[in-house]
PAZAPA-4460 file (N, C-alpha, C; in steps of 0.05 Angstrom, whole numbers, plus 32768, in hexadecimal, padded with zeros to 4 digits):
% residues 241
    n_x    n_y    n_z   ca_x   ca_y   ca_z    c_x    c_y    c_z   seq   type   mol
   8362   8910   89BC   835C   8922   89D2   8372   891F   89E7     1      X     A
   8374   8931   89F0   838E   892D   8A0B   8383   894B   8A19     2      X     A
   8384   8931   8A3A   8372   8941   8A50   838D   893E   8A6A     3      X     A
   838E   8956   8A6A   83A2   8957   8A7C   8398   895D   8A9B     4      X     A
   8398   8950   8AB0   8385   8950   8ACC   8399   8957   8AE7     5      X     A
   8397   8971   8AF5   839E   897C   8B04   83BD   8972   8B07     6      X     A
   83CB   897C   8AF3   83EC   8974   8AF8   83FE   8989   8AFD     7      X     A
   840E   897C   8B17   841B   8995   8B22   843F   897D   8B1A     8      X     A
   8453   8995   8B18   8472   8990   8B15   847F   899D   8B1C     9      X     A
   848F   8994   8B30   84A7   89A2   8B41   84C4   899D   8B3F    10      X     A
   84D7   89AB   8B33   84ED   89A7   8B33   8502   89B0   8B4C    11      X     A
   84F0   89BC   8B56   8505   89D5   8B6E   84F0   89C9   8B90    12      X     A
   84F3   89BF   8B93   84DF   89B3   8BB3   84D1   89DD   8BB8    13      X     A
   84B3   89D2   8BBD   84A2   89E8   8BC4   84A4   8A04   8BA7    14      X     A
   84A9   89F9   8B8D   84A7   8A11   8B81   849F   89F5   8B67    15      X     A
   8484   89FD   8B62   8477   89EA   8B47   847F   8A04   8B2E    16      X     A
   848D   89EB   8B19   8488   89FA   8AFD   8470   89F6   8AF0    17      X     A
   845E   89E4   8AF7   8448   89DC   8AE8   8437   89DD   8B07    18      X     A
   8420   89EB   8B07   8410   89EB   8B27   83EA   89E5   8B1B    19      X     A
   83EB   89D4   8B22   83CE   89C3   8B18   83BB   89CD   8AFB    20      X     A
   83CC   89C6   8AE6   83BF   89CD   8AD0   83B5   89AF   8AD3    21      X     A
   8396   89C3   8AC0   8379   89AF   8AB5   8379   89C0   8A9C    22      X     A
   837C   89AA   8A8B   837B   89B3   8A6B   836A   899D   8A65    23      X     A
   835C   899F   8A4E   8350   8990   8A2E   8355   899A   8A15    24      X     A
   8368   898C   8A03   8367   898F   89EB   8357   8984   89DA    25      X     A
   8342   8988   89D2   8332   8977   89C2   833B   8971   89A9    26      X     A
   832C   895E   89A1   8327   8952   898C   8319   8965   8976    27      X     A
   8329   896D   895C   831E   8980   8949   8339   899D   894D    28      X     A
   8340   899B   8958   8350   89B4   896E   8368   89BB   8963    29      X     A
   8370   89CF   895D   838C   89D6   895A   8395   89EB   8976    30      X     A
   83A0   89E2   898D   839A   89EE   89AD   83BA   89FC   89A9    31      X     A
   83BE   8A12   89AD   83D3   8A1A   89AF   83D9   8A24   89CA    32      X     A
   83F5   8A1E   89D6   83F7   8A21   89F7   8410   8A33   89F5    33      X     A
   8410   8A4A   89F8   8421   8A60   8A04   8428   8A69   8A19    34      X     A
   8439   8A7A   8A20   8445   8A7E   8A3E   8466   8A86   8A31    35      X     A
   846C   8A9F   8A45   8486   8AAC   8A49   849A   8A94   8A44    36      X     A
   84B3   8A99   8A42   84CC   8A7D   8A4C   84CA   8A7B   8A69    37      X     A
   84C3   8A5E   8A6F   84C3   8A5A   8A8E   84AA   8A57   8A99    38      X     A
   8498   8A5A   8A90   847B   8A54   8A98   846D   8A42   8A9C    39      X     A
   8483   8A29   8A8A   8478   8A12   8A91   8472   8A02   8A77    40      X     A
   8470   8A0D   8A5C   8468   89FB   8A43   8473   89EA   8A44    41      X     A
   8494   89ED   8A40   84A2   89D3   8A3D   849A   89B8   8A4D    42      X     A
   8496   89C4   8A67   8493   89AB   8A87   8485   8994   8A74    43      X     A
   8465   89B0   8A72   844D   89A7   8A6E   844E   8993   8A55    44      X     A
   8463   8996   8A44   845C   8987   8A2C   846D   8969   8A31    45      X     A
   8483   8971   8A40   8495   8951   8A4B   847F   8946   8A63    46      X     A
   846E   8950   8A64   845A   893C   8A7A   8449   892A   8A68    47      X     A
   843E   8940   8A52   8427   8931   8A3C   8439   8922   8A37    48      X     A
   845A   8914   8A30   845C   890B   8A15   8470   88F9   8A2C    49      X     A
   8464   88F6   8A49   8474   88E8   8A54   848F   88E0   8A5A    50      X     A
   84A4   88FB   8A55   84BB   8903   8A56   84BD   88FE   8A6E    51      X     A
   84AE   8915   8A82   84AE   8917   8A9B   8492   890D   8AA1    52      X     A
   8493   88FF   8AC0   8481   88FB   8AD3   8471   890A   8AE3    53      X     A
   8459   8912   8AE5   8456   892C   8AF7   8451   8923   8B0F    54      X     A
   8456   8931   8B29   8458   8934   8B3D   8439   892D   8B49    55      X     A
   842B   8938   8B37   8402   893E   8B41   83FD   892E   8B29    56      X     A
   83DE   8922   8B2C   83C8   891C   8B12   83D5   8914   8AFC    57      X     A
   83C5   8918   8AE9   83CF   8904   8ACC   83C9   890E   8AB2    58      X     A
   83C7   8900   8AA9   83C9   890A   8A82   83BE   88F7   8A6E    59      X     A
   83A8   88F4   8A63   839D   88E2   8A57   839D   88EE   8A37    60      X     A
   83A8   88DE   8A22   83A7   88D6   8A11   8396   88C0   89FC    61      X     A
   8386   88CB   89F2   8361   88C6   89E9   835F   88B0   8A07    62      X     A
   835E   88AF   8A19   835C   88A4   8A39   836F   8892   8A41    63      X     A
   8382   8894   8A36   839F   8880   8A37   83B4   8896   8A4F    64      X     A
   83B3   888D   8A63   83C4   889D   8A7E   83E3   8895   8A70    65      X     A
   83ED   88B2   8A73   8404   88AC   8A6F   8418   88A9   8A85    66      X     A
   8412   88A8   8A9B   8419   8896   8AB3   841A   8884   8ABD    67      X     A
   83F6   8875   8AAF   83F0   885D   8ABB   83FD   8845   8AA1    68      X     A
   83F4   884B   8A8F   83F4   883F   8A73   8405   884D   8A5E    69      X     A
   841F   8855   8A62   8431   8862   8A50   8431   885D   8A36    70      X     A
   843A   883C   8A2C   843B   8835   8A14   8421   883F   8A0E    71      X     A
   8410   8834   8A13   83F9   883B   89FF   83F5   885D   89FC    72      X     A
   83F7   8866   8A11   83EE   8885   8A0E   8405   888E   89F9    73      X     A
   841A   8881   89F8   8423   8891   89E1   8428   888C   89C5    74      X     A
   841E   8875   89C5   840E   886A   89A9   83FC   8886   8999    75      X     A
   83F3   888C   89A9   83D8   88A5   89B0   83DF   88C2   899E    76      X     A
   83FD   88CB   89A3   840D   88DE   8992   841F   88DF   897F    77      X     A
   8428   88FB   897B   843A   88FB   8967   8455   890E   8979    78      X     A
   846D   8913   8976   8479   892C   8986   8492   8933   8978    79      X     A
   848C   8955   8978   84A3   8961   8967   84B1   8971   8984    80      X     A
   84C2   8963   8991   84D2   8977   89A5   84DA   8990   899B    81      X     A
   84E8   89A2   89B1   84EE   89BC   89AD   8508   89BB   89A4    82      X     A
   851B   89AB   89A2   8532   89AA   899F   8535   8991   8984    83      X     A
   8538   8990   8964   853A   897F   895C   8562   8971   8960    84      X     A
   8566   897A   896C   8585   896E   896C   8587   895C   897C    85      X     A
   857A   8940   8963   8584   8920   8976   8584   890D   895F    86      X     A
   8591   88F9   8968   8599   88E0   895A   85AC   88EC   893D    87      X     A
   85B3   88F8   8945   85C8   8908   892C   85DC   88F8   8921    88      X     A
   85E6   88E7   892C   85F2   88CF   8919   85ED   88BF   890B    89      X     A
   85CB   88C2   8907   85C7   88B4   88FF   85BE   88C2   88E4    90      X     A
   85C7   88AB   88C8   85B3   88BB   88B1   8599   88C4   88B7    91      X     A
   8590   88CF   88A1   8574   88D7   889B   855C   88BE   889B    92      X     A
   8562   88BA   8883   8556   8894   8889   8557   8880   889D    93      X     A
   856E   8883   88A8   8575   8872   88C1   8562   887F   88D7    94      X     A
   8560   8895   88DC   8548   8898   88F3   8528   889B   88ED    95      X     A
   8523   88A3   88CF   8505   8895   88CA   8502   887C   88C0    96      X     A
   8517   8863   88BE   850D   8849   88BF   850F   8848   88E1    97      X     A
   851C   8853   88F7   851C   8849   8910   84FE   884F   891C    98      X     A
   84F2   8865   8914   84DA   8877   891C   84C9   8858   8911    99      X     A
   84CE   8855   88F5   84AE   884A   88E8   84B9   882A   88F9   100      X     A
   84CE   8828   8900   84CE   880B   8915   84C5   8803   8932   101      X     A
   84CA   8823   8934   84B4   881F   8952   8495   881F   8950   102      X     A
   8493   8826   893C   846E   882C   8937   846E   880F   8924   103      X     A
   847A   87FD   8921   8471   87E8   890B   8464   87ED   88FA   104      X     A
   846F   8802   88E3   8462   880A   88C9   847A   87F0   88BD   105      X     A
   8460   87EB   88A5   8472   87D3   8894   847F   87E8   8879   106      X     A
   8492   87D9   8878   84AB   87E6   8868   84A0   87E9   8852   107      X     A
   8487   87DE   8843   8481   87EF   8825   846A   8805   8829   108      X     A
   8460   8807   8848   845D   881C   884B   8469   8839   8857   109      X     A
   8479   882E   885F   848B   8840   8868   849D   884D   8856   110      X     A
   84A9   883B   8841   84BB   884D   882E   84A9   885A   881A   111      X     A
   8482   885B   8812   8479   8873   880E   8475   888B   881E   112      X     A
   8470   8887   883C   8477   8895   8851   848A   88AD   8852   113      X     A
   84A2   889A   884E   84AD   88AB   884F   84C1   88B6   883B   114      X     A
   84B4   88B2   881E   84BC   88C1   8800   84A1   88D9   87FC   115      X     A
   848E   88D3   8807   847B   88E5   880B   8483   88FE   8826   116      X     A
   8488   88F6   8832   848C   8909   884D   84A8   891B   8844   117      X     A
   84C0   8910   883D   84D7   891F   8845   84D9   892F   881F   118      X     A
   84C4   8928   8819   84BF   8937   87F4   84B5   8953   8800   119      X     A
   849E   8951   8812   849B   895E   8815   84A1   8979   881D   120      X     A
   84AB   896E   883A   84C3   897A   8842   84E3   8984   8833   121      X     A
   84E5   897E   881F   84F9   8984   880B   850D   8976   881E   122      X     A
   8514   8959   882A   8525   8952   8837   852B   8937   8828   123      X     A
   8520   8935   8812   8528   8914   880B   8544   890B   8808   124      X     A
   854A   8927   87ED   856A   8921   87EC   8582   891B   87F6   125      X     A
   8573   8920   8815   858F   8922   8825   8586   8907   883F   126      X     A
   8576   88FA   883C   856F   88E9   8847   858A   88D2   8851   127      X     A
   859F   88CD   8841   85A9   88C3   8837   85CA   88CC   884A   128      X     A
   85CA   88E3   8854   85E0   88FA   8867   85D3   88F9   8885   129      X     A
   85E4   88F0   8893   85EC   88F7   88AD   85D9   890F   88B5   130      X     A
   85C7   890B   88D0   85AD   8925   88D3   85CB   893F   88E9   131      X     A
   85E7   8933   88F1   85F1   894A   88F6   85F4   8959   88E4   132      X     A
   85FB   8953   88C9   8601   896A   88A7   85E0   897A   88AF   133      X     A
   85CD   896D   88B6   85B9   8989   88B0   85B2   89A0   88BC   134      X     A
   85AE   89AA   88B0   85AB   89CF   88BE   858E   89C8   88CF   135      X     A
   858B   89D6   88DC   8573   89D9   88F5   8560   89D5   88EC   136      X     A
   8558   89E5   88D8   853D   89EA   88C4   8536   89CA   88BB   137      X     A
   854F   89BB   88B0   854A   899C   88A6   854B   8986   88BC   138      X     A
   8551   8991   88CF   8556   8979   88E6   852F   8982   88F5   139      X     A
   8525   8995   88F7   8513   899C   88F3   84F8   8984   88E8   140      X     A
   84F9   898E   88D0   84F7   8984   88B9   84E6   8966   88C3   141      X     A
   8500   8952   88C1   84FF   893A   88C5   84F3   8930   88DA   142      X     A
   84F3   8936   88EE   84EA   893B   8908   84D1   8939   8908   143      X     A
   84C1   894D   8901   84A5   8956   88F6   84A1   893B   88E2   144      X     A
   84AF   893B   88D5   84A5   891F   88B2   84A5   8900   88C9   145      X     A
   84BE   88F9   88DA   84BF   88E8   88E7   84A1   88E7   8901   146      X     A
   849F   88F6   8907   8478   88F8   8915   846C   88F4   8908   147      X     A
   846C   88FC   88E6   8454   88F8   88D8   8450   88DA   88D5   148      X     A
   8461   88CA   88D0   846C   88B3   88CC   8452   889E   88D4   149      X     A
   8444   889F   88EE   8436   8890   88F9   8418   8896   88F8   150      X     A
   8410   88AF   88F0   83FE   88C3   88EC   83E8   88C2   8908   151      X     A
   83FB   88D2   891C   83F0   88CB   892F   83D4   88DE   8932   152      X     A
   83C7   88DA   893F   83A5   88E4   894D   83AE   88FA   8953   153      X     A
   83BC   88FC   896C   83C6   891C   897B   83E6   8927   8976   154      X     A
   83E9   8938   896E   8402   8949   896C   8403   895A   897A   155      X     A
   841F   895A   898A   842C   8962   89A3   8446   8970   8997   156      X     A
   8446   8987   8995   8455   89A0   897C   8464   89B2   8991   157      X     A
   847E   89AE   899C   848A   89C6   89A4   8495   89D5   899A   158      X     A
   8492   89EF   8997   84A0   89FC   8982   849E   89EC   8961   159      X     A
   8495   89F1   8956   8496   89D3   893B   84A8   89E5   8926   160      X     A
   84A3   8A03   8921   84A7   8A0F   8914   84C6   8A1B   8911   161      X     A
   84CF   8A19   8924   84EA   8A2A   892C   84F5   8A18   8911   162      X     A
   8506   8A29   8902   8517   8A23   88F4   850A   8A17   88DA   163      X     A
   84F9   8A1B   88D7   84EE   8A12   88BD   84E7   8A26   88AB   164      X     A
   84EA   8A2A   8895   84F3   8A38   887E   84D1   8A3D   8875   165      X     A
   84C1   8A55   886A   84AF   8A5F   8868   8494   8A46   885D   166      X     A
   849B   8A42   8846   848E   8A26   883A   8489   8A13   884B   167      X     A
   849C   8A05   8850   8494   89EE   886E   8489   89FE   8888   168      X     A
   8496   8A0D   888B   847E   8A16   88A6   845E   8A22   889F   169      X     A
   845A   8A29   8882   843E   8A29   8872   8435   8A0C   8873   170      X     A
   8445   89F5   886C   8437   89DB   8865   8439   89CF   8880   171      X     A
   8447   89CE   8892   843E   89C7   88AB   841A   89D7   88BA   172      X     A
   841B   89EE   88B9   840F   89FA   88C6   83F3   89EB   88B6   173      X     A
   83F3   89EC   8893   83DF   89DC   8883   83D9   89C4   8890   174      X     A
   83E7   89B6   889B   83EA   899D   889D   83D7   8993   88B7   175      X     A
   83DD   89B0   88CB   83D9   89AD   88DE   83B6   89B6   88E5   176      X     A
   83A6   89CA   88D3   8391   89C3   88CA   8389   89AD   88C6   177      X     A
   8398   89A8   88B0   8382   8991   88A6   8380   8971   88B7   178      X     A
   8391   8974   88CC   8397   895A   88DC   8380   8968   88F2   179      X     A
   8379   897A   88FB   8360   8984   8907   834C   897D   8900   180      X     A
   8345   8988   88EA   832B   8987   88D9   8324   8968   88D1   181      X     A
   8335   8955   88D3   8336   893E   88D4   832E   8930   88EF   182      X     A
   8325   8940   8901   8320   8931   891E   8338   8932   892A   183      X     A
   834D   8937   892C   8362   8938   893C   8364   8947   8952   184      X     A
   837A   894D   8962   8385   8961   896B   83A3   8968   896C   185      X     A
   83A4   897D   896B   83C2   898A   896A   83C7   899D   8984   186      X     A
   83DB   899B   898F   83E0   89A5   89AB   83FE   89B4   89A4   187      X     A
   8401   89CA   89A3   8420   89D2   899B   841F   89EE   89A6   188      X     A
   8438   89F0   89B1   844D   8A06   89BB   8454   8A18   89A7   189      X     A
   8451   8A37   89A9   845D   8A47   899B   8462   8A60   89AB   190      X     A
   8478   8A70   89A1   8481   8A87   89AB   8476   8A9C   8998   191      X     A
   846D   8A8C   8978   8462   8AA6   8960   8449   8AAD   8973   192      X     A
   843D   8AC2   8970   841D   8AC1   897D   840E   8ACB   895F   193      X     A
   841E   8ACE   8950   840D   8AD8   893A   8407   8ABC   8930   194      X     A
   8416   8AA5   8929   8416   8A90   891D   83FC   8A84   8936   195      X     A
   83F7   8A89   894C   83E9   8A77   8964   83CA   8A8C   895A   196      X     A
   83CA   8AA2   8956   83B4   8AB5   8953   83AA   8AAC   8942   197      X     A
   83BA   8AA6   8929   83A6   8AA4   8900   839E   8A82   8907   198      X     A
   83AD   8A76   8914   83AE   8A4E   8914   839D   8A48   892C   199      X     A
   83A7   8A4C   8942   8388   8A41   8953   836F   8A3C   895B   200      X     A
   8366   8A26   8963   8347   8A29   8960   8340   8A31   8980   201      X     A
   8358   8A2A   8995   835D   8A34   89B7   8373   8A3E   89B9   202      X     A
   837E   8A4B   89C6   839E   8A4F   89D5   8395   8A4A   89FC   203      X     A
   83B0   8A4A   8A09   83AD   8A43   8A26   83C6   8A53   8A26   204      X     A
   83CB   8A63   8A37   83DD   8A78   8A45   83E5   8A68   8A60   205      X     A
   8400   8A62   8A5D   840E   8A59   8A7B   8416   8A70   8A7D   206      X     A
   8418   8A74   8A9D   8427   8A8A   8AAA   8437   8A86   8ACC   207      X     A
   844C   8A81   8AC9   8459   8A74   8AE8   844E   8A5D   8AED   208      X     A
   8445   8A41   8AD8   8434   8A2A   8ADD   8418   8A25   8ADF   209      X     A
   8409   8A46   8AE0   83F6   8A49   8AE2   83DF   8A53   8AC6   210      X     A
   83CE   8A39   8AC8   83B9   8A52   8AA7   83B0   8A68   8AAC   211      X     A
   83B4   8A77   8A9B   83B4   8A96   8A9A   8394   8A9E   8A8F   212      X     A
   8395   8A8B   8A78   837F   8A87   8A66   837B   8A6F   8A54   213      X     A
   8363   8A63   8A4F   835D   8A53   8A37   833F   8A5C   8A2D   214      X     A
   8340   8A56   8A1A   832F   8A65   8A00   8330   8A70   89E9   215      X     A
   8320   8A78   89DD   831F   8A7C   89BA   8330   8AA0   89C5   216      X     A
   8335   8AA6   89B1   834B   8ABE   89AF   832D   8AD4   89B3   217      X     A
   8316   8ACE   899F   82FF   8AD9   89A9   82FC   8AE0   89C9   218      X     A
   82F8   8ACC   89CF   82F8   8ACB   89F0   830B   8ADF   8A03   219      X     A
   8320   8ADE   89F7   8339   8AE3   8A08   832C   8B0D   8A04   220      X     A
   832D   8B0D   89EA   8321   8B2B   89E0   8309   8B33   89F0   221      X     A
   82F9   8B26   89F6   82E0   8B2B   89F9   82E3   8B2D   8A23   222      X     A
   82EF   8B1F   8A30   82F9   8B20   8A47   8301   8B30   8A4E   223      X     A
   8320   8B3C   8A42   832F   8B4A   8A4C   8334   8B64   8A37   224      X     A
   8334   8B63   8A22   833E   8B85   8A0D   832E   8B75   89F0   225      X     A
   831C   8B83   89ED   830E   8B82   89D1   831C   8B82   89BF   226      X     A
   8335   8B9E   89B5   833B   8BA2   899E   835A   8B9C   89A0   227      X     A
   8361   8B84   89B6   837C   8B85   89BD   8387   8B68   89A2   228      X     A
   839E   8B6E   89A2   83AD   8B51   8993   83B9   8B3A   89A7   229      X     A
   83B7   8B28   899D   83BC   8B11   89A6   83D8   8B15   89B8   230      X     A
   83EC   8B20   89A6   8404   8B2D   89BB   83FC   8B35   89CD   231      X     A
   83EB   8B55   89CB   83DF   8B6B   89E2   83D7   8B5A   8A03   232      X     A
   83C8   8B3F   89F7   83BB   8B36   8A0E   83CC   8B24   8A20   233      X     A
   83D8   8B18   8A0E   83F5   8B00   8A19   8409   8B12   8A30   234      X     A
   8410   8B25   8A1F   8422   8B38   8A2F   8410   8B41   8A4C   235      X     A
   83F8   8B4C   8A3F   83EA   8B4E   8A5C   83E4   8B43   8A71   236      X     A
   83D4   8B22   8A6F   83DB   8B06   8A74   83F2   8B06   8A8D   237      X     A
   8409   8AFE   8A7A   8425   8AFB   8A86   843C   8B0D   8A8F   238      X     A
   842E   8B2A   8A93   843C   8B3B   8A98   844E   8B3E   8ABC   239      X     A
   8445   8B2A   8AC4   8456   8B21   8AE2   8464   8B06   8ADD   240      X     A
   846D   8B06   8AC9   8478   8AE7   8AC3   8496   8AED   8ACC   241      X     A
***
């Protein structure tokens, strides 16, 4: 679960990108959080994952403050940033034995870990090459396999999808069910709204830092345009963004 409690973030003195969001992602949940560029997802997701500090209130992680109690609160997740271009010097292997070293997975579990994970991902073979040789889609990839690594409770997904090739973005999105339906929760960023429409069990609309909306897509229909699409209403939503 991750309960996010009246957090405000300012980068510019007197102008908040984030202005007192109160969220719950539950437990069972696949919560998808949308909003124009600039609205605030990104802030919001370097606050959960303790990138950034917020300015207001706090962020609890199954009740682990990621303010008060960092390490532990982030024991708590998993996180696929928006940007996979890092640690690029390093092999493929060389950064999921570093991942399964910070989580103290023992090495005969970890090298099924991760002959199971990057199989999947069609990344094994190259495990072995420098992550600058890989194309987006594979640096991607690993990224996503390197989170799986620890099998964390809550997944914290920005953008997860960009650059991933039809099949993996099918077996992620699979994946990402079934880590729901398992008691989990999944919290992730998307720009698809068709992918946020067929996959969510909530969405939350930022708009200038502000929720626009949270609720079942039902809800959102039933509020504002009956026979509208998930686009139709977003656009409506955020049409002063």
């Amino acid at each position: 679960m991750i309960q996010i409690q009246n957090v405000s973030k300012s980068y510019v003195t007197g102008k908040k990108s984030v202005d007192g969001l109160n969220l719950e992602i539950k437990n069972g949940e696949i919560f998808g959080f949308l909003g124009p560029n600039g609205a605030g997802k990104t802030t919001t997701i370097r606050m959960i994952t303790g990138i950034l500090n917020p300015d207001e209130g706090d962020i609890l992680l199954d009740g682990k403050s990621i303010t008060k109690d960092a390490l532990e609160a982030k024991r708590q997740f998993g996180f696929v940033p928006d940007s996979p271009d890092m640690f690029l010097r390093l092999k493929g292997i060389e950064y999921l034995n570093f991942i399964a070293d910070m989580y103290d997975i023992p090495r005969d579990v970890r090298r099924q870990k991760i002959e199971d994970l990057t199989k999947r991902f069609e990344i094994y073979d190259v495990l072995s090459n420098q992550m600058q040789s890989y194309s987006h889609g594979m640096r991607q990839k690993i990224i996503i396999a390197s989170m799986l690594m620890n099998n964390p409770k809550n997944w914290i997904l920005d953008e997860p999808m960009t650059g991933l090739d039809p099949k993996s973005s099918y077996d992620l999105k699979e994946q990402m069910r079934e880590h729901a339906k398992n008691g989990n929760s999944v919290f992730f960023s998307t720009h698809v709204l068709e992918v946020a429409e067929k996959l969510c069990d909530r969405v939350g609309i930022i708009s200038k830092g502000r929720l626009a909306f949270v609720g079942t897509y039902d809800e959102m229909k039933s509020k504002f345009k009956e026979n509208a699409s998930l686009e139709e209403l977003f656009l409506e939503l955020t049409e002063h963004e």
